[in-house]
N, C-alpha and C positions, 0 to 999 in steps of 0.2 A: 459681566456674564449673567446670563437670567437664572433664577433659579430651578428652571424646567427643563435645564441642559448638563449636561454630563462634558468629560472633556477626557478623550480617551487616546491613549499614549498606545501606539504598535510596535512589535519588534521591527528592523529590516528584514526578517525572516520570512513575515506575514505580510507584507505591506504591501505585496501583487495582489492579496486576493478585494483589495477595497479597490473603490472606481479610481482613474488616473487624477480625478481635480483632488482626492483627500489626502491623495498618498504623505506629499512632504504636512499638512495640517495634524497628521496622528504622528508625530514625532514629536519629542521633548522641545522644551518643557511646556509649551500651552496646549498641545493634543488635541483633536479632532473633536467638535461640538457633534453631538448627539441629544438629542431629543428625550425629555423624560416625558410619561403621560400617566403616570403612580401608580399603573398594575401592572406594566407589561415588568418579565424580568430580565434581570442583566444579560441573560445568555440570549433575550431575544433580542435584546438593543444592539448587543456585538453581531450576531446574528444578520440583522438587518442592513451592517454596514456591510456587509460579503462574505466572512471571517465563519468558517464551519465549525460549528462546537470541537470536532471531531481534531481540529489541528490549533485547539488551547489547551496550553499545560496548566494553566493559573490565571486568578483573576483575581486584582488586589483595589481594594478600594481606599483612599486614603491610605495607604499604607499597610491596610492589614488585607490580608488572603478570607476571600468570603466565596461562595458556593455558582454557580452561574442561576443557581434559585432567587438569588439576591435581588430587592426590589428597588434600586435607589429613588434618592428624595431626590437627589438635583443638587448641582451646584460641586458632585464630587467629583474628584480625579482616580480616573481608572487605567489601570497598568495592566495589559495582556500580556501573558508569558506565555512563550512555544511550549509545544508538547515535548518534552526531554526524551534525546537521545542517551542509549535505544532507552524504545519503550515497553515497557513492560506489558503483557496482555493478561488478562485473566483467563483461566481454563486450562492453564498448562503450556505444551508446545504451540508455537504459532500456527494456524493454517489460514490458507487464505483462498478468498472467491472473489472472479474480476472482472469488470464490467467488457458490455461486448466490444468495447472498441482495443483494447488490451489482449488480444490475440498474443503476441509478439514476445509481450513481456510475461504471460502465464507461460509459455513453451521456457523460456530462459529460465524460473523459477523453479519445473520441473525439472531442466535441465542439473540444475545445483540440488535438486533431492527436495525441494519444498512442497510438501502437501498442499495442490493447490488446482480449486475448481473453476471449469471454465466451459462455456459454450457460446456459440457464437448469436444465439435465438434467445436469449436471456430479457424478458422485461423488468423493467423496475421493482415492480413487484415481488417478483422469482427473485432476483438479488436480494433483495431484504429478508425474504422470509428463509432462504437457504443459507443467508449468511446469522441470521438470528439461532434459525432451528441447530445448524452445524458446529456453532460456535465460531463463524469464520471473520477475519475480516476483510473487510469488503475493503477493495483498493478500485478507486476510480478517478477521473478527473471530470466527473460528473459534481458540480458544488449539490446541484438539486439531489441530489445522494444522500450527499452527508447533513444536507439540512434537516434530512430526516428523523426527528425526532427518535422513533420504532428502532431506528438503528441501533443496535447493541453496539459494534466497533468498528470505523469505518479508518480510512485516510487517504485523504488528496498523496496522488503519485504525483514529483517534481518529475520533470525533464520531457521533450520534446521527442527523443530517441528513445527505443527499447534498451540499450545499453545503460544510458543516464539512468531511465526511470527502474532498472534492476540494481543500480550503486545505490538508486535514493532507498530503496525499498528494505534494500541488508542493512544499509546505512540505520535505517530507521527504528529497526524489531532486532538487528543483531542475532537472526537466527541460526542455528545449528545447522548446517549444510550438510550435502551426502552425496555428489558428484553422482550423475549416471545412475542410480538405484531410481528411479522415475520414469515412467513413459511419457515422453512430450508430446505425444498425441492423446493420451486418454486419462495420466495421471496414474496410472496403476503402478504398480510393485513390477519393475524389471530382474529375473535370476536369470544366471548363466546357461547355459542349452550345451548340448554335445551339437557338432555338425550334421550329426547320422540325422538326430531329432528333427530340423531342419531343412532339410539340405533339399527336402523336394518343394519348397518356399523359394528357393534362390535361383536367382539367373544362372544363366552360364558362365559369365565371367565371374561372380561371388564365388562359389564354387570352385573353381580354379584358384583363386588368389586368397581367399581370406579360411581363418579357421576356427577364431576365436567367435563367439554369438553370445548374444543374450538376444529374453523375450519376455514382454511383458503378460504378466499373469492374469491380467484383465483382458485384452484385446487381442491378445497374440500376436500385436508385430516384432518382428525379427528385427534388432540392428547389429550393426558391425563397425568396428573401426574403419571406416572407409576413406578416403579420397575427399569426402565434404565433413571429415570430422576435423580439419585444420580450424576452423572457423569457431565451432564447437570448444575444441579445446581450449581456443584465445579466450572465448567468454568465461571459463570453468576457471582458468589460470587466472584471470582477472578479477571474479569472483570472489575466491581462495587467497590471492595475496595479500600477505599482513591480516589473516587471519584465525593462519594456524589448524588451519584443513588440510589434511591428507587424501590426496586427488587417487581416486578409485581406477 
């Protein structure tokens, strides 16, 4: 092996995000050749092969754990490690802001009570700087996202489905849930309403059949246990299981 090459070892974890010819080449024990040029650093070189800073736990060189600042000379063996489940975020509680193709799955996360921004006219820009200034993190399956250096905290969402990609997302941050206390259209703070309060909002058959309401304190809509809350509930119950949330 030349000594202007690196030889870089991937989890299974990680190994979708490099092209299809490297995938089984970064597995044990000879790993994936990469290119040294003696300035760029290690975070660019991994970087380069697909792999977003944003979804590396650790980088061990030789054997020892060194910084993605790291310059290598060549010639060493490099070990990527996933980002650990959950992960921990700086700032406190988790919030999060989501890119415009993630409609789906911002509704679901409100759904379960996560503080979490969303619009459908968001450019790239507006993401980063509302996820920096907010402390939020940005969740998208945009990699040119997370390559972003300015990025404060970002993460590739797994799965294909809104459902998959809300397991991957609890799975991941392990957040504090709160059923129903969210509006899924605006994100605001939902409290309980009298029907009096209401009641000139509602159709005729609402009215007649339902009694209990709440309303979100930002936008004013009205919801109700209704008829299209089965669907709902499966998500919240699914959500909640095996994690010790008391469904509101």
């Amino acid at each position: 092996m030349s000594g202007a090459e690196l030889r870089v070892v991937v989890p299974d974890g990680l190994r979708f995000f490099l092209a299809v010819r490297n995938r089984t080449a970064a597995t044990e024990p000879s790993g994936l050749r990469a290119a040294v040029d003696g300035t760029s650093s290690l975070g660019h070189i991994v970087q380069s092969l697909g792999l977003p800073l944003t979804e590396v736990g650790g980088l061990d060189v030789d054997g020892r754990a060194v910084a993605d600042s790291y310059r290598p000379r060549g010639g060493e063996l490099v070990r990527v490690r996933a980002v650990r489940r959950p992960q921990e975020v700086a700032k406190g509680t988790v919030r999060f802001v989501l890119d415009v193709h993630l409609g789906a799955l911002a509704r679901r996360l409100r759904l379960v009570g996560l503080d979490t921004a969303y619009r459908n006219d968001m450019d790239d820009d507006a993401l980063i700087t509302q996820a920096n200034g907010e402390r939020r993190v940005l969740l998208t399956q945009d990699r040119g996202l997370l390559f972003r250096r300015s990025l404060w905290c970002g993460a590739f969402v797994r799965g294909s489905r809104p459902d998959a990609q809300l397991a991957d997302v609890l799975d991941r941050f392990a957040p504090r849930l709160a059923p129903w206390t969210r509006c899924m259209a605006c994100n605001g703070e939902v409290v309980p309403v009298s029907k009096d309060e209401v009641e000139h909002l509602l159709q005729p058959g609402t009215r007649r059949t339902y009694d209990a309401f709440v309303r979100c304190l930002a936008c004013g809509q009205v919801y109700w246990h209704g008829a299209h809350h089965g669907r709902l509930d499966a998500i919240v119950a699914s959500a909640t299981r095996d994690r010790g949330v008391a469904q509101v």
